[in-house]
matplotlib code that plots the C-alpha trace (Angstrom):
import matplotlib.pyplot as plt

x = [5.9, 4.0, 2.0, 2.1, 1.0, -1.5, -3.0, -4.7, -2.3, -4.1, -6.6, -5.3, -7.3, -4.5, -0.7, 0.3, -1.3, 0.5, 2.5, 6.5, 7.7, 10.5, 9.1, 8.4, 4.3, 2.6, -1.1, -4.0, -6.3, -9.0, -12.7, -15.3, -16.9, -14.0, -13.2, -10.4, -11.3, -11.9, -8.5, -6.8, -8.7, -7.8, -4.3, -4.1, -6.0, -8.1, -11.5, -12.4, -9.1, -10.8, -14.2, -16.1, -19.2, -21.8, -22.0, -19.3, -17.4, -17.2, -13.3, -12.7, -9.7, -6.1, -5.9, -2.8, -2.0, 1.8, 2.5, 4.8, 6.4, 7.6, 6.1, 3.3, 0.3, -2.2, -5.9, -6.6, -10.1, -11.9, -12.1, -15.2, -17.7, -20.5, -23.2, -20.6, -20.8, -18.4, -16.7, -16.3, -15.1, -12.5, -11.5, -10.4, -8.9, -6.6, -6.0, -5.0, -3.1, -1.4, -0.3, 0.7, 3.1, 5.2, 4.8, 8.3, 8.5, 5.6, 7.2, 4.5, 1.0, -1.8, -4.4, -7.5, -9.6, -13.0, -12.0, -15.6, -15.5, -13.9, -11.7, -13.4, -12.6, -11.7, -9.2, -7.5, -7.6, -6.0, -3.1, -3.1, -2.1, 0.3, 2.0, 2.8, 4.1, 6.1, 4.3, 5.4, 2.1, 0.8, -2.7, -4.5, -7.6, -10.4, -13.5, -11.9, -14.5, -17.7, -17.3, -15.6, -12.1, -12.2, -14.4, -11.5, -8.5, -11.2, -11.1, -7.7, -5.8, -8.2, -7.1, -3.7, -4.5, -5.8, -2.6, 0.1, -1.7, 0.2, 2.4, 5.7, 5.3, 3.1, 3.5, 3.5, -0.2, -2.1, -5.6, -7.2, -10.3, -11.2, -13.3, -11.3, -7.6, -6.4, -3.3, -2.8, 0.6, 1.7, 0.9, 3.1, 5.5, 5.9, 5.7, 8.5, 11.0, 10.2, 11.1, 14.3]
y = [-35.5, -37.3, -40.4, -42.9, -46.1, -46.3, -49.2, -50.9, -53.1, -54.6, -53.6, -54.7, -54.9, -53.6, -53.3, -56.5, -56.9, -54.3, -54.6, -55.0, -51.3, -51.6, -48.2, -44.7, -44.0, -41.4, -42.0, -40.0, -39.7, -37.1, -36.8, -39.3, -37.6, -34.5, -36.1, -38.1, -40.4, -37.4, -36.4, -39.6, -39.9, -36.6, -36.5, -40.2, -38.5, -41.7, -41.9, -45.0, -45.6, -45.0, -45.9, -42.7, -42.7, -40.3, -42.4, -41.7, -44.2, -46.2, -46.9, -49.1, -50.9, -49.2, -49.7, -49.8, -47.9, -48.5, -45.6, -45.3, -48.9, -46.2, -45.8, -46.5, -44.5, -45.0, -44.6, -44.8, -44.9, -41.7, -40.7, -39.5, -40.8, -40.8, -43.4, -45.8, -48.5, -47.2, -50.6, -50.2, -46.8, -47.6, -50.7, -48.8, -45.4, -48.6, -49.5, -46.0, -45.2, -48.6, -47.6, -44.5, -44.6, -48.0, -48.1, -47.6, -46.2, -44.0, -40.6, -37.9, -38.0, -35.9, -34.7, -33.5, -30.9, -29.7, -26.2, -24.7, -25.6, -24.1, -26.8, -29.6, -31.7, -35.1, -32.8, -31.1, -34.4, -36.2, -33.0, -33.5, -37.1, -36.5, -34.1, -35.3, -38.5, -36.2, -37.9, -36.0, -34.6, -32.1, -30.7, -30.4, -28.2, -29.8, -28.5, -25.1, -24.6, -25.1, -21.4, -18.1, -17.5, -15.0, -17.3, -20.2, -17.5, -16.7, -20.2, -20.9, -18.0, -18.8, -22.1, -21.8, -19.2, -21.6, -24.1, -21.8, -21.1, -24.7, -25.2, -23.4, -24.1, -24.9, -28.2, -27.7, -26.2, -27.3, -25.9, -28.3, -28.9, -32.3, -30.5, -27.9, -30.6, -27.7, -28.2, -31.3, -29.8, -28.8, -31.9, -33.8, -31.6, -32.4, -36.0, -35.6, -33.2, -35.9, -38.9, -37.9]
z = [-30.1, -32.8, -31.6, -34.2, -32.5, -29.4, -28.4, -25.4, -23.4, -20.8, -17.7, -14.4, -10.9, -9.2, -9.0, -9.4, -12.6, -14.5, -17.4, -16.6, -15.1, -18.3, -19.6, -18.5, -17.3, -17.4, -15.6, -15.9, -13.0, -11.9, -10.2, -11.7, -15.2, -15.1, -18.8, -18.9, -21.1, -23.5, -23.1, -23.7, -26.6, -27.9, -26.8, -28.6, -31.7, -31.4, -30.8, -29.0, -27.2, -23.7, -23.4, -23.0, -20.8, -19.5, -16.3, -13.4, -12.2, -15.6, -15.0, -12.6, -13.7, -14.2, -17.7, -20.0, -23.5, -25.2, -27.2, -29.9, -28.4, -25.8, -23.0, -21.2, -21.2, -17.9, -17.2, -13.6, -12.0, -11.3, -7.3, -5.2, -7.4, -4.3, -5.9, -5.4, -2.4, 0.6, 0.4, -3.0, -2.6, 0.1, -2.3, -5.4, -3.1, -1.8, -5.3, -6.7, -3.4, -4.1, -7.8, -7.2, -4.6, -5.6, -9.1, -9.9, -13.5, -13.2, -14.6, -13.7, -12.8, -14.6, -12.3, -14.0, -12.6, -13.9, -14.5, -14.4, -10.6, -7.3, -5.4, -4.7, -1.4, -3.0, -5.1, -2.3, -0.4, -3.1, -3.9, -0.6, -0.3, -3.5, -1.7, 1.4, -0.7, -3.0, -6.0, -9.3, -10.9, -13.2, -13.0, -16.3, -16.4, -18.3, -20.3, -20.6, -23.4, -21.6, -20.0, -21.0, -20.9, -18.1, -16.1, -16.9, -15.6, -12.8, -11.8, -12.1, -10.3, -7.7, -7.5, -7.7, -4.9, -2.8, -3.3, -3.0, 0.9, 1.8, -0.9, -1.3, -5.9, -8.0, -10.2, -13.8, -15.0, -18.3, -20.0, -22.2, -24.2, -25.5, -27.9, -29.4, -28.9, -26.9, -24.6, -26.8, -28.1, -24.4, -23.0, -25.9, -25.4, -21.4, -22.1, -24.2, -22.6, -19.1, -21.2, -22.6]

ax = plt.figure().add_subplot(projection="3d")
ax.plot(x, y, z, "-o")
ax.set_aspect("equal")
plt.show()
């Protein structure tokens, strides 16, 4: 898939605000500061699409992206960021819960992981949550550059390890790098084989 036009829809405070549920959505969701911003950015090949930020927590909205006058690309607010007011907190896991499980043309669901990190428990609460709600999702390892490639197979056979203890499959599994656009191709490739 070549992306030829990407550009910022609309930000939305919760379901109710989204754009019209016309076209396919695919939403991109993961721990506060695991990079998604990154991603969308380099999976867009556009710099500033999502705002970037050092500080967790930044999105707080679910924001919309049209791509290619398509389908709908979705950033979703990062979970268990703990500086965050518990009210707050509770607030925006009502929000995502919300989006996630009525939003009717939402296609698949990208959950990013950090993959220089063991299983975190906001991660296996949320696969959790997406899987006892048969939610369609893909997890998408990020920062794959920061550490070495036997430390990133490591990681991940442990993980999937650790999934395959409750879970009778695995979803589909991607290794990316913001940096290096690795698992860009994949990723397109996903999007477009779900959306014909």
């Amino acid at each position: 898939m070549t992306i030829k036009e990407a550009r910022f829809l609309k930000s939305s405070t919760g379901l109710k605000g989204c754009p019209r549920d016309d076209l396919p959505e695919y939403a991109f969701i993961g721990r506060s500061n695991v990079g998604k911003s990154s991603l969308i950015n380099m999976l867009t090949n556009r710099n500033k699409l999502a705002k970037t930020s050092s500080t967790p927590g930044k999105t707080q909205l679910i924001n919309h992206f049209l791509i290619n006058e398509e389908w709908y690309l979705v950033d979703l607010p990062g979970y268990g960021y703990a500086r965050m007011p518990v009210a707050e907190r509770g607030k925006m896991m009502k929000m995502i819960r919300e989006y996630v499980l009525k939003r009717q043309n939402l296609v698949c669901l990208f959950l990013l992981i950090d993959a220089r990190l063991e299983m975190q428990k906001t991660d296996r609460q949320f696969l959790e949550f997406l899987g006892s709600n048969r939610v369609p999702f893909a997890l998408v390892f990020t920062k794959t550059d920061k550490i070495t490639p036997m430390q990133v197979r490591q990681n991940i056979d442990r993980y999937k390890k650790n999934l395959l203890e409750s879970w009778e499959s695995l979803p589909p599994v991607f290794l990316t790098s913001a940096l290096h656009k690795k698992g860009r191709g994949e990723l397109l490739e996903f999007i477009q084989e779900t959306l014909r």
